[in-house]
Every structure is written in structure tokens, then in C-alpha cells.
C-alpha positions as CSV (number, residue, x, y, z in Angstrom):
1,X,-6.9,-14.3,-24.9
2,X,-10.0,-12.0,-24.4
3,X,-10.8,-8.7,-26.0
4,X,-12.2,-6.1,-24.3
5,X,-12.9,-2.3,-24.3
6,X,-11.6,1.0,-22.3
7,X,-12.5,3.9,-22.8
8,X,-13.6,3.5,-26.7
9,X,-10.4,2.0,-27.0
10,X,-10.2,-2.1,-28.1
11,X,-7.0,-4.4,-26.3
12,X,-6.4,-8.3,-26.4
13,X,-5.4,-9.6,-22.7
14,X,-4.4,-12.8,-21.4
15,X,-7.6,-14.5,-19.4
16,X,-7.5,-14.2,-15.6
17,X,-6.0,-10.1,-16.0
18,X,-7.6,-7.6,-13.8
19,X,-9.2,-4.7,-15.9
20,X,-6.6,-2.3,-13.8
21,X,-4.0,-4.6,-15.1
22,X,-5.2,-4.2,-18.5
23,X,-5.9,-0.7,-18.3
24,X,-2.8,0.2,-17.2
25,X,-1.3,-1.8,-20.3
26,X,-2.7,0.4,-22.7
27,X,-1.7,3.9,-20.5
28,X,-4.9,4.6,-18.7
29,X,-4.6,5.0,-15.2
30,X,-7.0,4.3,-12.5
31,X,-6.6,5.8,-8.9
32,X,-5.3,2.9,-6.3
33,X,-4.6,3.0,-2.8
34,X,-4.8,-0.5,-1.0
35,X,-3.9,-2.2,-4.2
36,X,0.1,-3.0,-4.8
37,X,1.4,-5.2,-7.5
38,X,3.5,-7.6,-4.6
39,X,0.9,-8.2,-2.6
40,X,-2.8,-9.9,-2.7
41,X,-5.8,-7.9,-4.2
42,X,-7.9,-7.0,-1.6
43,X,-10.3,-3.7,-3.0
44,X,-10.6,-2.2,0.2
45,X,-10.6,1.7,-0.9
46,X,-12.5,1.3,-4.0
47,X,-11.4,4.2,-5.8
48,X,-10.3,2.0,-8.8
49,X,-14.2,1.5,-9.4
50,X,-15.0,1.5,-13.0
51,X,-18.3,1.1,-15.4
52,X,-18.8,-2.6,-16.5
53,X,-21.0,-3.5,-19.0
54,X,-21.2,-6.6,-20.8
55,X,-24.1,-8.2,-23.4
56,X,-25.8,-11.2,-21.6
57,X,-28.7,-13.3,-23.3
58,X,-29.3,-9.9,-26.1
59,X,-29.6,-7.9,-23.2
60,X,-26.5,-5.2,-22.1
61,X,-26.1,-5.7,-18.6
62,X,-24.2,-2.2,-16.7
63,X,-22.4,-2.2,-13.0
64,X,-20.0,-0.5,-11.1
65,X,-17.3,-2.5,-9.4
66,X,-13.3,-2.4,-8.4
67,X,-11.2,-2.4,-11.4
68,X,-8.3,-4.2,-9.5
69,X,-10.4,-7.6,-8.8
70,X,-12.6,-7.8,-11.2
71,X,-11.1,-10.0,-14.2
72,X,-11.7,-9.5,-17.7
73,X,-14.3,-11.6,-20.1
74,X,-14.8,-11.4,-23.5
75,X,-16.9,-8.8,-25.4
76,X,-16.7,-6.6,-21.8
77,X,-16.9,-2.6,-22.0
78,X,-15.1,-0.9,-19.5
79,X,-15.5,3.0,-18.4
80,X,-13.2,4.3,-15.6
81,X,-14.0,7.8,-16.0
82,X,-17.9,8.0,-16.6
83,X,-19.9,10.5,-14.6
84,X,-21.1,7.8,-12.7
85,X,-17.9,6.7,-11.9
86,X,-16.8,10.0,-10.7
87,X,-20.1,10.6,-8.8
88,X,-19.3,7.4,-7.0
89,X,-15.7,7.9,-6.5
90,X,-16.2,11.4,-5.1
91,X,-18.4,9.9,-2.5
92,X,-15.8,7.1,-1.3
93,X,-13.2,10.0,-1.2
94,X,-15.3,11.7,1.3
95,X,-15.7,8.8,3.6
96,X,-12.4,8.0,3.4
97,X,-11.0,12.0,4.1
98,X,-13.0,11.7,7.7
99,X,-10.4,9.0,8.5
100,X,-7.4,10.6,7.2
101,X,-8.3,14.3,6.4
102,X,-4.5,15.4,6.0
103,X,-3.6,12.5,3.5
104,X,-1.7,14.1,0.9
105,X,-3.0,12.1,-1.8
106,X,-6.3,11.7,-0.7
107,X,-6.6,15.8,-1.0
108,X,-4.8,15.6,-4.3
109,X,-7.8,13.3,-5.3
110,X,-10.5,15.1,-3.4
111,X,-9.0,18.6,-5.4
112,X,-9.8,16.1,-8.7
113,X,-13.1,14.8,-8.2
114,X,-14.4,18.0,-6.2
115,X,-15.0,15.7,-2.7
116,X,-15.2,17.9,0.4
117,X,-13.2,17.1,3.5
118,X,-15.9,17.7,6.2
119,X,-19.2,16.0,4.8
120,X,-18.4,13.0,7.4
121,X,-17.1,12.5,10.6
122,X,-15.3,9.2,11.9
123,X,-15.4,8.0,15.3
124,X,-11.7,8.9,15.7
125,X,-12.4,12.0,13.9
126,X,-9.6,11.4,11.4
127,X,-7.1,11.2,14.2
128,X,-5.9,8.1,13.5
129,X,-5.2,8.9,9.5
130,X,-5.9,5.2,8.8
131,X,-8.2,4.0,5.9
132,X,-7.9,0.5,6.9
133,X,-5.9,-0.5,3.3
134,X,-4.2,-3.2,5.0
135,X,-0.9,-3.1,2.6
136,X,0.6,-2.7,5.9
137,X,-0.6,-5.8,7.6
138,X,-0.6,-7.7,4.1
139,X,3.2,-6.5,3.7
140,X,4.3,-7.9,6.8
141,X,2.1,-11.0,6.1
142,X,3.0,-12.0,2.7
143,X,6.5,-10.3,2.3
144,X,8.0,-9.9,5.8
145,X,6.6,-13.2,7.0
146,X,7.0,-11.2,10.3
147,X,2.6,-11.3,11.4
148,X,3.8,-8.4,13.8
149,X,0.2,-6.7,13.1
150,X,-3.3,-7.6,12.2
151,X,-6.8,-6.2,11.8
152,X,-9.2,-6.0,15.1
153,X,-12.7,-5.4,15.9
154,X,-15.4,-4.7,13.6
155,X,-17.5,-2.0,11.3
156,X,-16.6,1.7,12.3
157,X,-14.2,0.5,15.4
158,X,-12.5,-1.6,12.8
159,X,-8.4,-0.8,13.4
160,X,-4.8,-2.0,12.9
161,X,-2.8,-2.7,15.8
162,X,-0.5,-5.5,16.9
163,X,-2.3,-8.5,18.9
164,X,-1.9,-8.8,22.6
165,X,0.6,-5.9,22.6
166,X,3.2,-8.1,21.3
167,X,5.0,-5.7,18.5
168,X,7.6,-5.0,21.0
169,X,8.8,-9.2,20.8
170,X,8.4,-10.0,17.5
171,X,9.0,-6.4,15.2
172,X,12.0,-6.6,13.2
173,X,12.1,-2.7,12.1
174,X,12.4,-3.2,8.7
175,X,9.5,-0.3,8.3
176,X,8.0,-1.8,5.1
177,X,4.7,-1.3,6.7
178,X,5.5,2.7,6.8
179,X,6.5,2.7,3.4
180,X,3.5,1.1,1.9
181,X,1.5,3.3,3.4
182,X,-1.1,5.8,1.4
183,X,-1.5,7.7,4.4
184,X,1.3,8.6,6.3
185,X,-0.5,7.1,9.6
186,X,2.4,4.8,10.4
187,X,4.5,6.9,12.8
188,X,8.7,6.2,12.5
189,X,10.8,7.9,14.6
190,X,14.5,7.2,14.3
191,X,16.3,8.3,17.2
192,X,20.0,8.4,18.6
193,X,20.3,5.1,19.7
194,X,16.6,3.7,19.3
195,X,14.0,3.2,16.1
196,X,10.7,4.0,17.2
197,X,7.6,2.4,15.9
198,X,4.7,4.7,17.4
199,X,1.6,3.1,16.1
200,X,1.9,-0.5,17.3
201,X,4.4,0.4,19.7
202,X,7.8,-1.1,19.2
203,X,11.0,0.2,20.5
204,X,14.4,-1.2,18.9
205,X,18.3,-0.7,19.6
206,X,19.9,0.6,16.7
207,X,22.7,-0.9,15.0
208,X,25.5,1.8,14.4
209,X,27.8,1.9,11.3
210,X,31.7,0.6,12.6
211,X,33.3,2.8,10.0
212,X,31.4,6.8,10.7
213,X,29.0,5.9,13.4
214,X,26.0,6.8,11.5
215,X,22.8,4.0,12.0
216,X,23.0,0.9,9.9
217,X,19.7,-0.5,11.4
218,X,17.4,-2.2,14.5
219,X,19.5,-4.8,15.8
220,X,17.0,-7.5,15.5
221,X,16.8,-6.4,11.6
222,X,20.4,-6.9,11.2
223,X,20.3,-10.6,13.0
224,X,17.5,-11.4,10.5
225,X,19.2,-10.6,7.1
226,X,22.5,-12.3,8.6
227,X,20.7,-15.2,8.9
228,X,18.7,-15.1,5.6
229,X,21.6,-13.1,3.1
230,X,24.6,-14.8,2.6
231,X,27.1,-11.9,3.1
232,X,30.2,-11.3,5.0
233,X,29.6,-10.2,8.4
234,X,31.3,-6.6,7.7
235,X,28.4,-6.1,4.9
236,X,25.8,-5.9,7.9
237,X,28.2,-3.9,10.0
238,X,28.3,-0.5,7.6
239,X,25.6,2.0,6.7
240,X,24.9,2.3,2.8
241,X,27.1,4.7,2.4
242,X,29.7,2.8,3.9
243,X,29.0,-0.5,1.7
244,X,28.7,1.3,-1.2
245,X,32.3,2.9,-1.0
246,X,33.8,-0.5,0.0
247,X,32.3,-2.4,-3.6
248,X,32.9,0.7,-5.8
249,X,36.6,1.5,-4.2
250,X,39.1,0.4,-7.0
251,X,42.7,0.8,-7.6
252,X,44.5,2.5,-9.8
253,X,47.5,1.5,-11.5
């Protein structure tokens, strides 16, 4: 165990936690938005950065640097709300609103920290409404175990797209990738008979329910969890509402 400090206030944690972990132990929260608990730490977005400071040889030693990698030591002061901090964070909000200028929570925090929408310009000029967070491509890495999407190219050009256009082959639908995402740039469009993956591009049959017709699924979604839930085959044929009325349905006497 380690002692540390936020924000004036003093907490023991295990060694190895990250000072978000710990800061969120004690009820202070730090803005995320390419960190999730599930997946690999990555501190792409930096708005977790905090104010470090630690003694080293009688000498206090003061940094900035992303709360959700950065492990706690013994004897370490942390700041997440400094005016440093908030200087810096306002900053990295502005960079990132030129790529996704109609993120909802991006103008929550730009509202917060006072960061203005138009002080850069992406090369896309925010069209694309990506941050480059990768939860999406670490989602269907680590949890999906699908590799559908990757990064590609390099610095500004820098994107997230599916390699050698093969999305369409190996997608399963499952849309885990849309629903990590801060941003709302991941484009899914369910239609009568198809799912629609805009961004990558995937187009996938839909399943429909055998008891009210409404869609249960993509097909290829449905094959996958037959083969790795062990279910009866009439589970994976019904919508949720469907499924739920057949293991809640009881009789009466």
C-alpha cells in the first residue's frame, strides 16, 4: 500500500493503481474519453491530465501527466483541478473540437473549461467526428476478438478504418464499437432487412424475430453467439422482448 494525496485530501491504495483509479475511489472525478475500465489504458485524449508532484532527493519535483496511466508512488501529491490543469485541458479540448465539433460531450466540456470550437481546423474539418480514442478498435480487439478495424496512416492523416476494405467479410454486427464511442462518429443504420455499418462499410442480413417479426440481429451475429452461448436454438431465434416473455411466463394455479 501507498499513500498519496488529491486534492488536499490523504487515501491509502494498493501499489500498481492508476491515480484516476484512486481518485475515483474517494469520489473525485476526472474527465475520460478513450479510457474504459474493460479495456487497455491507452491516454490518447488526455483530458484526465492532472498536477503531479512528488519530493525527490529534498527537492519537490511538479509535472503534468494522464491520470489514467500514471500509477501511484508513495508520498505523491496529486491536483486534477489546478489552473494549470485547466489551462492545459482547455487547450486539448480545442484540438480535439476541430475533429469532432458536434460531440455532445466534448461541448459539454468545452461549456466547462471555456474552450472555443473554432480556434483549430483539422484536415477533415471535423467531418469525420473522430478523435482517434481507439475504444473502438480496442473493443473489437480485446473484447470482440473480431480485428474487423485498425488504425492507418500517420500524424494529422492518422484514421480508423477497416484494412483492405475487408469489414464487409469479417464484421459480425455486434456494434460494440458504436457504443463505446465518445463521439457519435460511428454511423449504424438499422434498416428493414439489413444493419448498416456506414463508417467501415459493412452491410449485414438481419435476423428477424419467429414470434412478431421485429429484428433479433445480423445473421452472422446470431451464428457467432450459437456457437459460443450454450442456449437452445429458439433463444437466438426471438427478439428481447420475445425471450424475455418466454423465461418470465409462469402458470398459475
Amino acid at each position: 500500500m501507498v499513500t498519496i494525496e488529491i486534492d488536499g485530501i490523504k487515501t491509502r491504495v494498493e501499489e500498481g493503481t492508476t491515480v484516476l483509479q484512486a481518485a475515483r475511489q474517494i469520489g473525485i472525478e476526472i474527465p475520460t474519453l478513450c479510457y474504459h475500465e474493460a479495456l487497455t489504458r491507452y491516454a490518447s485524449c488526455r483530458i484526465c491530465i492532472v498536477e503531479l508532484s512528488i519530493e525527490k532527493r529534498g527537492r519537490m519535483r511538479t509535472w503534468i501527466d494522464a491520470s489514467c496511466v500514471y500509477p501511484c508512488q508513495e508520498g505523491l501529491i496529486v491536483k486534477t483541478n489546478s489552473e494549470k490543469v485547466k489551462k492545459e485541458r482547455k487547450v486539448i479540448l480545442e484540438l480535439l473540437l476541430s475533429r469532432a465539433p458536434e460531440s455532445k460531450i466534448l461541448n459539454e466540456l468545452a461549456e466547462k473549461y471555456g474552450a472555443r470550437k473554432d480556434r483549430f481546423e483539422s484536415v477533415d474539418k471535423g467531418k469525420s467526428n473522430c478523435i482517434l480514442c481507439s475504444l473502438c478498435v480496442r473493443t473489437c480487439h480485446e473484447l470482440i476478438h473480431a480485428d474487423v478495424i485498425g488504425t492507418a496512416y500517420r500524424g494529422i492523416r492518422k484514421k480508423v478504418l477497416s484494412p483492405y476494405n475487408i469489414a464487409q467479410d469479417v464484421c459480425i454486427g455486434c456494434t460494440a464499437c458504436a457504443f463505446v464511442c465518445p463521439t457519435g462518429a460511428i454511423k449504424v443504420k438499422l434498416g428493414k432487412d439489413r444493419l448498416d455499418i456506414e463508417s467501415w462499410p459493412a452491410s449485414l442480413e438481419i435476423v428477424k424475430c419467429k414470434k412478431c417479426g421485429k429484428p433479433v440481429g445480423p445473421k452472422v451475429y446470431i451464428e457467432h453467439l450459437r456457437k459460443e452461448v450454450p442456449l437452445s436454438d429458439e433463444v437466438f431465434e426471438l427478439c428481447y422482448e420475445c425471450r424475455r416473455k418466454m423465461y418470465t411466463t409462469t402458470t398459475w394455479k
